[in-house]
N, C-alpha and C positions, 0 to 999 in steps of 0.2 A: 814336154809337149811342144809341138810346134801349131803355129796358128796361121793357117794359107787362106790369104783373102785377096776376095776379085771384084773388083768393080761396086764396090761398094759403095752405098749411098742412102741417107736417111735425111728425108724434110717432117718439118711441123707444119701443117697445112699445104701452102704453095710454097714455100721455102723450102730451098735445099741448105739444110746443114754442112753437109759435105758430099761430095758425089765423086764416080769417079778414081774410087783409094782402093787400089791394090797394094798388097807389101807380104812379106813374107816374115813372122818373127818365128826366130830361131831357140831352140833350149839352150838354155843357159846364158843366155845373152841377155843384156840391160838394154832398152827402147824409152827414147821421151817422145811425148806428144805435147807440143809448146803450139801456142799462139795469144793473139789478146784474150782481156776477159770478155764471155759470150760467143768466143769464137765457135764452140762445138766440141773442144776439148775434151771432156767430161762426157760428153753424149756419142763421141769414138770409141771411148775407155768403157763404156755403159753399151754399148752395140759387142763389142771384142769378146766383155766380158758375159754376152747374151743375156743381158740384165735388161733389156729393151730389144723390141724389134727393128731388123733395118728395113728398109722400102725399097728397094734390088742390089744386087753383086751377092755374094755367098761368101759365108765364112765357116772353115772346115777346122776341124781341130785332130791332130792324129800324134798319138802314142803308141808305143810300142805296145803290142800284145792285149790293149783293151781298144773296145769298141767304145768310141767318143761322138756324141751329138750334142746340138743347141739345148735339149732338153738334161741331158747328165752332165756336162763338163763343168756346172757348180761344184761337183764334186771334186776336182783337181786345179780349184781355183779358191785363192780366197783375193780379198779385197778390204783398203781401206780410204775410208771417204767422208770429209764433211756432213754429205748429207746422210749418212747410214748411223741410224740411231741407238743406242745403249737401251739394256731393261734398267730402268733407273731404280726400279726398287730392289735387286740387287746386288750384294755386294761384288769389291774387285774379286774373291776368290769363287763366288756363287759363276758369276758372267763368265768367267774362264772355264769351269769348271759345266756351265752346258754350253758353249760354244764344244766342247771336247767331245759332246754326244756328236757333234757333225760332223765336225774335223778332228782328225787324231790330231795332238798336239808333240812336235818334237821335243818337248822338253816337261818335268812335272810343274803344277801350277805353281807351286812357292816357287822354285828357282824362274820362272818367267819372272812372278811379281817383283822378286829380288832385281834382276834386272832391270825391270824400265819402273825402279825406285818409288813403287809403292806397295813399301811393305805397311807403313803406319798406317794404309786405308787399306790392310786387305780385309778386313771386317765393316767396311766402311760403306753405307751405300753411296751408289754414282748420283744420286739425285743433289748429294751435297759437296760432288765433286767439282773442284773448276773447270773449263776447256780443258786448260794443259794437261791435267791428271787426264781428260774424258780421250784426250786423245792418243794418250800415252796407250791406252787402254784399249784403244781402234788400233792402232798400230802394234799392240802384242796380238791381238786376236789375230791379222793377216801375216805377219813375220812370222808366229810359231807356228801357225797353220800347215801339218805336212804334206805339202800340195805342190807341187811340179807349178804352177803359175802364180803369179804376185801380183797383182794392181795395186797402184798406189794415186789417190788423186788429191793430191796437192797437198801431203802429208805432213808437212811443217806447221801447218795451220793450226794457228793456238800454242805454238810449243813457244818458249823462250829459250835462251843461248842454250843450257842444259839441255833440254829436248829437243833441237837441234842435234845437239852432239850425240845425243841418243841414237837419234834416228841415225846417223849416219855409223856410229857403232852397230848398229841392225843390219845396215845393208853388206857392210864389212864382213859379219859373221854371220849373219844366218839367211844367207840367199844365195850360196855356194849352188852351181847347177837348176837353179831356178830362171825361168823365164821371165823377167821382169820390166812391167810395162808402166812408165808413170806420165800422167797426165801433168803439165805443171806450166808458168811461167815465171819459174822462181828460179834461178839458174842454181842454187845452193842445193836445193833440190833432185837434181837432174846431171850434175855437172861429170859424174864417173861414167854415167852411160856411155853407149860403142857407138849407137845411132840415136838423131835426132830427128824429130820428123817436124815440121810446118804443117797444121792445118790450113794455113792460108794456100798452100798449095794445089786443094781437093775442093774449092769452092768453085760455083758456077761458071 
């Protein structure tokens, strides 16, 4: 998928978040969206990914051979994010297992859970999971997702050294020909990408 955006711009009342952001991201290609915290970082990534309305400029989304709008391209997009929440009652094998009603998943649910290393809690509800497991668990749900687009917002959060290394084992191996866009100020996060974008750039 490619995502062609013009003049793009979203405020909260009188405030402009960012105004102004045209760019072009390309398939298969890796995109950071950096700036400080509160910049708007998160609410570009939430506009892109038409999780939120913008307030003028257009954003188009075009693949080959389907018809793509603001209202369907959930469907060739997944995403993972702090504030996107788990069914906590549960378990790891239940969660993956109807995430897979939405999104076909590239791989079957044990060998995900084998990967991002919890197999001991696949019977385990997420209510008595920590962060790092809860996120481990965010970021299988958007990595096996078989969807031509990737959001990632701020994806290391909550992991230790391990989940770290996880993550960037994911991006290694299973985002081959994906268009991948992460919101981040974490340069460990972001550092493979081909382009980096400043939100500070797109302000008033």
């Amino acid at each position: 998928m490619q995502i062609n955006v013009t003049n793009l711009g979203k405020r909260y009342n009188r405030e402009w978040i960012f105004r102004h952001f045209d760019y072009t991201f390309m398939p298969g290609k890796k995109y950071a969206i950096t700036g400080p915290n509160g910049s708007g970082k998160s609410t570009l990534l939430q506009v892109l990914a038409s999780a939120i309305l913008h307030n003028e400029g257009n954003v188009q989304y075009e693949m080959l051979d389907v018809q793509c709008s603001s209202d369907t391209v959930y469907k060739h997009l997944a995403i993972a994010a702090p504030y996107l929440e788990l069914i906590e009652e549960m378990t790891t094998k239940e969660m993956l297992a109807f995430h897979a009603q939405f999104k076909q998943l590239q791989l079957p649910v044990t060998e995900i859970i084998k990967i991002i290393s919890l197999e001991k809690a696949t019977n385990k509800q997420i209510r008595y999971f920590s962060s790092g497991m809860k996120q481990r668990l965010k970021l299988a749900k958007a990595f096996f997702s078989d969807t031509p687009v990737l959001f990632l917002d701020e994806p290391t959060t909550n992991l230790d050294e391990d989940g770290i290394a996880l993550y960037h084992h994911l991006i290694a191996h299973y985002t081959k020909d994906k268009l991948v866009i992460i919101s981040s100020n974490d340069k460990q996060e972001y550092d493979f990408c081909e382009e980096v974008i400043s939100i500070s750039n797109f302000k008033n």
